[in-house]
N, C-alpha and C positions, 0 to 999 in steps of 0.2 A: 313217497320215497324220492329223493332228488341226491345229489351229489353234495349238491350245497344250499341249505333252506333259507332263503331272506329273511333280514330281521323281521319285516312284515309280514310274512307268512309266520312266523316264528312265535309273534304277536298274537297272531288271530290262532293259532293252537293254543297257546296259552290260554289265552281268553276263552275258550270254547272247554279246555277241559276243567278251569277252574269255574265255569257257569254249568256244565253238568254235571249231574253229581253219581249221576248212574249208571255213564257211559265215561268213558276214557277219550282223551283224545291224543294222539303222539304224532311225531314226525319221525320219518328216519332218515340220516343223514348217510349214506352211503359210499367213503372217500376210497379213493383207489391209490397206490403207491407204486411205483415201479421202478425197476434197477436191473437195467437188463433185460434177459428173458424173465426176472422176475416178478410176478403182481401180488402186492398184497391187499385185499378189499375190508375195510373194518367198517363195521355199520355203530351208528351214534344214534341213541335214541332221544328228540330233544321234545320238548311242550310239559313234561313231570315238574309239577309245583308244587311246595313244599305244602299249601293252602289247599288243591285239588287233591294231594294226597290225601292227606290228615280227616277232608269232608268225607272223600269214600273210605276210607276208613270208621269214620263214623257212623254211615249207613250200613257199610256192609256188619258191624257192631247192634243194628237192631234187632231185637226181634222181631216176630211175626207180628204182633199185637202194637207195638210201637210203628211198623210199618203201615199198617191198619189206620192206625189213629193221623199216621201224620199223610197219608194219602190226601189226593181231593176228592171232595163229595161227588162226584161222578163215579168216580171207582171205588170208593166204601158202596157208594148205593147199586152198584152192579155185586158187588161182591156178597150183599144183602140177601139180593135180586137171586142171585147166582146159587146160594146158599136155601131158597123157598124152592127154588127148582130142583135145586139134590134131592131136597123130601118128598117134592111132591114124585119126583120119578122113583125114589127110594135108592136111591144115589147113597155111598158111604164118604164124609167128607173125611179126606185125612190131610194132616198139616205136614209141610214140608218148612225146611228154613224160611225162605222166601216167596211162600203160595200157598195156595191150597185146591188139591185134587180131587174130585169128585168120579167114584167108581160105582158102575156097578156091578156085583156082588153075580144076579142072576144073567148076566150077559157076559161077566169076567172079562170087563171091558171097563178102560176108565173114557169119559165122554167129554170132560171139561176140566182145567186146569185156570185158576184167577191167580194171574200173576199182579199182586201187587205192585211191584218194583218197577215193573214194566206197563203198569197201566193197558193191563191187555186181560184177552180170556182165550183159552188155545183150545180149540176143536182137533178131533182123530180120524178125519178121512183117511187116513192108511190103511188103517183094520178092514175099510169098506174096500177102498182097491185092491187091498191083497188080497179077499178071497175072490178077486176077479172080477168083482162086480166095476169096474175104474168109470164106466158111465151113470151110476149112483152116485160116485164118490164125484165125481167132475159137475155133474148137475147141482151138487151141493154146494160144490164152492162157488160155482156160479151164482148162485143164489143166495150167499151167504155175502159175495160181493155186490152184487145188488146192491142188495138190503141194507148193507153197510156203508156204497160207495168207495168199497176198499177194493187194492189188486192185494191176493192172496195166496199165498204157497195152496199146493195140491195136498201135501200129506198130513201138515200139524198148521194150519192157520190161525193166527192171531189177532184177532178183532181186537180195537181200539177199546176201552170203556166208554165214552164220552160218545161214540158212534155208535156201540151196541145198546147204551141207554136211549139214543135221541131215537131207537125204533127197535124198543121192547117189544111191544103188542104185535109188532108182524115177524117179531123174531121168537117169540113162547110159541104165539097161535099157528103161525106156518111150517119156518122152518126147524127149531126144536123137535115137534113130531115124525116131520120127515129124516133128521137126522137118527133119531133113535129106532125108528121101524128102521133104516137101511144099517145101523149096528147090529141090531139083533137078527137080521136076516145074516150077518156076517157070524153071527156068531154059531148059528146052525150048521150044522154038517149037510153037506153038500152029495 
C-alpha cells in the first residue's frame, strides 16, 4: 500500500500476478485529497491484468479431476499416497471443489485435507489442543516440522507435497501413528 506505486513497482506486480496463476497479486494505491479541514482518502487498486484475470479464471473453472490431472507428479503422487492412507486407517474420502477430505467416521474427526490448488496436505492439531492436551498438539507440529523442514501453524498446518513426499516412510511410520493415537485420545471423553 503506498500513496503512489512506481511504474517499477507497478511492473513487478504485474508480472507476478500474470505468472501466478493461483494467487493474486495487487497494489493499492492510496491518494488523499484535502480542502480545508476536509480529507478525502480513495484507494486504487492497481497490478489486475486482463491476461491474469482470464488464467484464474480459468483455473478457478476446473474441476477437481482436471485439477488432479494438470497438478505435478509430486502432488498427484502424494494425493495417491494420501488416498492408500485414508483406507488403510479407514478414513471416509470426500470431495470438495478444490480438495479432497479425509474423515474419520469412528473418531468424528477429519485428519487430512489434499489441497490440490495449493500443493499442500493440511493436518488438525486443534481438535488435539482444544481438549487441552496443546503439549501433544505442539510435540506434533514440532515434529511434523522436522520432518518436513517446514515452520508451521499450530492449529491446521499445511505441509508442502514435494517435502511430505521427499520423507514419506518417516512420515506413515512415525508421525501418522502418533497423530492419530493423539486424535483419538481427543476424541474420548475426558
Amino acid at each position: 500500500m503506498a500513496d503512489l506505486i512506481p511504474p517499477e513497482l507497478l511492473s513487478v506486480i504485474e508480472f507476478l500476478n500474470d505468472q501466478m496463476t493461483r494467487t493474486e497479486v495487487l497494489g493499492i494505491e492510496v491518494r488523499q485529497f484535502t480542502s480545508g479541514s476536509d480529507r478525502l482518502v480513495t484507494p486504487t487498486v492497481v497490478g489486475r491484468t486482463r491476461e491474469a484475470a482470464k488464467a484464474k479464471r480459468q483455473t478457478e473453472s476446473l474441476s477437481l479431476d482436471e485439477l488432479i490431472k494438470n497438478a505435478g507428479e509430486e502432488t498427484r503422487e502424494v494425493g495417491r499416497r494420501i488416498a492408500a492412507l485414508g483406507e488403510l486407517y479407514g478414513l471416509v474420502e470426500k470431495r470438495r471443489p478444490k480438495s479432497l477430505v479425509y474423515d474419520s467416521p469412528s473418531l468424528d474427526r477429519r485428519l487430512f485435507t489434499w489441497y490440490v490448488t495449493y500443493d499442500t496436505v493440511e493436518f488438525y492439531l486443534g481438535v488435539v489442543a482444544d481438549t487441552g492436551d496443546r503439549e501433544s498438539a505442539e510435540a506434533l507440529r514440532i515434529a511434523l516440522s522436522d520432518l518436513t523442514g517446514s515452520t508451521l501453524t499450530s492449529r491446521h498446518p499445511g505441509v508442502n507435497c514435494v517435502k511430505l513426499l521427499a520423507n514419506w516412510d518417516a512420515f506413515v511410520e512415525e508421525w501418522v501413528p502418533r497423530y492419530v493415537e493423539a486424535v483419538a485420545a481427543s476424541s474420548t471423553p475426558h
